[in-house]
N, C-alpha and C positions, 0 to 999 in steps of 0.2 A: 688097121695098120698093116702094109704091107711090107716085109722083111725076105732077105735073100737067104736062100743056104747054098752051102758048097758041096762037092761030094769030095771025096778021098786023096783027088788028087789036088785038091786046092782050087778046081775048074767052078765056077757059078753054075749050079745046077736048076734053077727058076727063084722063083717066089711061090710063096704059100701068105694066106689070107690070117692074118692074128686073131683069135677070137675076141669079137665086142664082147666090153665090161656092158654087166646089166647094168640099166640107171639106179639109181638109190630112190625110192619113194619116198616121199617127205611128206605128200600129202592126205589128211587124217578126211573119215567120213563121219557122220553125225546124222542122228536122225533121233525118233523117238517125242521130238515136239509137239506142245500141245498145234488145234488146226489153227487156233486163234495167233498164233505168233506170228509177229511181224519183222518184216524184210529190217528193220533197223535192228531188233533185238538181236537176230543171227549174224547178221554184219558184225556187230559190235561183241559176241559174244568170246572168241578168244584173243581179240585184240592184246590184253594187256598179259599173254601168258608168253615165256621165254622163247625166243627166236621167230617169231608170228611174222608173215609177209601178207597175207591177205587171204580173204575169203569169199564166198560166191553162196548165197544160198539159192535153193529151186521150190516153187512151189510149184511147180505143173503137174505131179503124181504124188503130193504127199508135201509135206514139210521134210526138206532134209538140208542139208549145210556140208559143201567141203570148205578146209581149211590149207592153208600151206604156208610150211615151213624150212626153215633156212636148213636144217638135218635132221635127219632120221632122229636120231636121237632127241630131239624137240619135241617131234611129233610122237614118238614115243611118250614123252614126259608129259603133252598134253594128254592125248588116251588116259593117261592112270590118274588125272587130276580129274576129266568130263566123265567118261564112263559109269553110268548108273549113279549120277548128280543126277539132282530133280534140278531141272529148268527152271521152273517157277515153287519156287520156297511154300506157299499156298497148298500145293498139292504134291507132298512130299512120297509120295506115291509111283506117281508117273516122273520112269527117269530116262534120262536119254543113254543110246545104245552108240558105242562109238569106237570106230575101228580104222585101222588103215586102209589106204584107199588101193588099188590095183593100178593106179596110175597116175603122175602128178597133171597139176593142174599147169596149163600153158602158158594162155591168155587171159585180159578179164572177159574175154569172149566164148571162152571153150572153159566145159566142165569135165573132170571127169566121171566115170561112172561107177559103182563100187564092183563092178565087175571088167574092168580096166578098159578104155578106149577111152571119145572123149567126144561130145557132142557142141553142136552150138544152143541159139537159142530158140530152135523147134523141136519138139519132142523127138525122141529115138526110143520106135521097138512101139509094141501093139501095151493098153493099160495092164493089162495081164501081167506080161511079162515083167514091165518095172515093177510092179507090188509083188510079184512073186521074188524077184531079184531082193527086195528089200526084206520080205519075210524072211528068205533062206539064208540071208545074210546076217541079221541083226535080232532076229525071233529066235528064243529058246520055244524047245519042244512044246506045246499044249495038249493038255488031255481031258480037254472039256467034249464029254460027251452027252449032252444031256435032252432028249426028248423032247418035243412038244406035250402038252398035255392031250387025250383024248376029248372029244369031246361027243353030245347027244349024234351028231351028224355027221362026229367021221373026223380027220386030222385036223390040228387047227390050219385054219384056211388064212393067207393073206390079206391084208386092205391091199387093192389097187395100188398103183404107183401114181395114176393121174384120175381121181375118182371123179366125175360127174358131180356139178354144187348141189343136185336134189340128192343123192346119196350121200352126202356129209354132210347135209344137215340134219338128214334124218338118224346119223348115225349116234348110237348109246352114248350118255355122258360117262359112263364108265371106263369112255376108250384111253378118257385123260389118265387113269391110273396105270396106263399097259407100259411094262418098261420093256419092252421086246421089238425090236428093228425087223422088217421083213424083207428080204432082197430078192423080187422075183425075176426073171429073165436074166442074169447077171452072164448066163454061159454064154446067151446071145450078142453078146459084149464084148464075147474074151476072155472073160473075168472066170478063173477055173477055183477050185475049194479052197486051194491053199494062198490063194492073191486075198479073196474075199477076207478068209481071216486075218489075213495080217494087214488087211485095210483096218477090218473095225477094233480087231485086238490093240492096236495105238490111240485109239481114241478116249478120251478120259471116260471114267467108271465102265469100261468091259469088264463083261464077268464069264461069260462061255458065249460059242459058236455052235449050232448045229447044221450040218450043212443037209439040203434037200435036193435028190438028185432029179427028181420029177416035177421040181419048181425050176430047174436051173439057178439057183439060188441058194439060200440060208435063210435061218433065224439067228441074229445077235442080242444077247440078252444084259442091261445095263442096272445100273443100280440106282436108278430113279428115271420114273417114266419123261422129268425133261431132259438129263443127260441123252435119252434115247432118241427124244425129239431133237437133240443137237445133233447128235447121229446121221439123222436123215437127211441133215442140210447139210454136214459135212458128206457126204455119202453123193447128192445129187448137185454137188460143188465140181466132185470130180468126174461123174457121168456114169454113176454106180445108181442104177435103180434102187430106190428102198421107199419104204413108207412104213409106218407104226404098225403091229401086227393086231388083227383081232383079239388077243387072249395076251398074255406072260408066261414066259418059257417056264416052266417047274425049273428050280434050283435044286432038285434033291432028286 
């Protein structure tokens, strides 16, 4: 808004520029979903809570969902109703992380992002950066530090991420019991320590990270060897090398 002043003698002395009011953000972010959730379940998920206008979810880095609302104060009042709800009643466990967004939502064509601007529907920013974005955002601290085990021949070693059919099939029936995710090459990717964690840390039954800096990767350790093996196909869904590791992370 542009407005006149005078000076002393009553004379118009110019204009000066009114400072813009910030916009009100309205719209809330949400994440923390299991991988298997579907585009209706998020759509439909705050439909019926006070002032709701509409929602967009993304699944090209992750399961995440913004919402938007008629005022802040809605969207306030959703946060304290979602936040640390378990999604799925089953696994009363895993809950979703939910916060305000940095920026409203426009169009149903434009999303924003929980670090504020606003993309269309091609990705924005290298895989890294969105999981890291998403970790630093919605991830409490972790202090899983926990070792591979030694073994006769030296560190445990990774399985391959694309193994040869004569090497899997010759490989131990033991490997069915390994609850341990291997992610080799992952730097080569983009993908740096703290993207990786907060990739597999949202995945149902995580239990610790160890990251390797001489794999460019990690070990992610789950609590049962097929949670682990869902791991690995959520993992090479988004374009995160993994595959089941030789051995099981020691827990202790």
């Amino acid at each position: 808004m542009i407005r006149a002043w005078r000076t002393n003698n009553g004379t118009s002395g110019g204009t000066e520029q009114a400072p813009a009011q910030a916009e009100e953000v309205t719209t809330i972010f949400l994440a923390g979903f299991p991988y298997d959730a579907t585009h209706r379940e998020l759509e439909n998920l705050c439909r019926f809570l006070p002032g709701f206008v509409r929602s967009k979810a993304s699944f090209n880095r992750g399961v995440m969902l913004w919402a938007l609302f008629d005022s802040q104060a809605n969207a306030e009042a959703a946060i304290s109703v979602l936040n640390e709800q378990a999604f799925d009643s089953t696994k009363p466990g895993e809950v979703m992380r939910v916060v305000m967004a940095k920026s409203n939502m426009r169009d149903m064509d434009s999303t924003p992002t929980a670090h504020g601007g606003a993309h269309g529907g091609s990705p924005q920013g290298s895989l890294a950066a969105r999981f890291h974005a998403q970790a630093a955002q919605l991830q409490a601290p972790r202090a899983w530090s926990h070792p591979p085990p030694a073994s006769p021949v030296g560190q445990m070693r990774p399985a391959a991420t694309m193994m040869p059919a004569k090497r899997a099939r010759t490989m131990p029936q033991s490997q069915d019991s390994v609850d341990t995710v291997a992610s080799v090459g992952a730097a080569d990717s983009g993908i740096d320590e703290e993207a990786l964690n907060g990739f597999f840390s949202n995945l149902p039954g995580f239990l610790a990270f160890k990251y390797n800096q001489k794999m460019g990767g990690g070990f992610a350790k789950f609590q049962s060897p097929d949670l682990a093996r869902e791991a690995v196909q959520a993992a090479m869904q988004e374009g995160i090398p993994a595959a089941i590791a030789r051995s099981s992370m020691a827990s202790n």
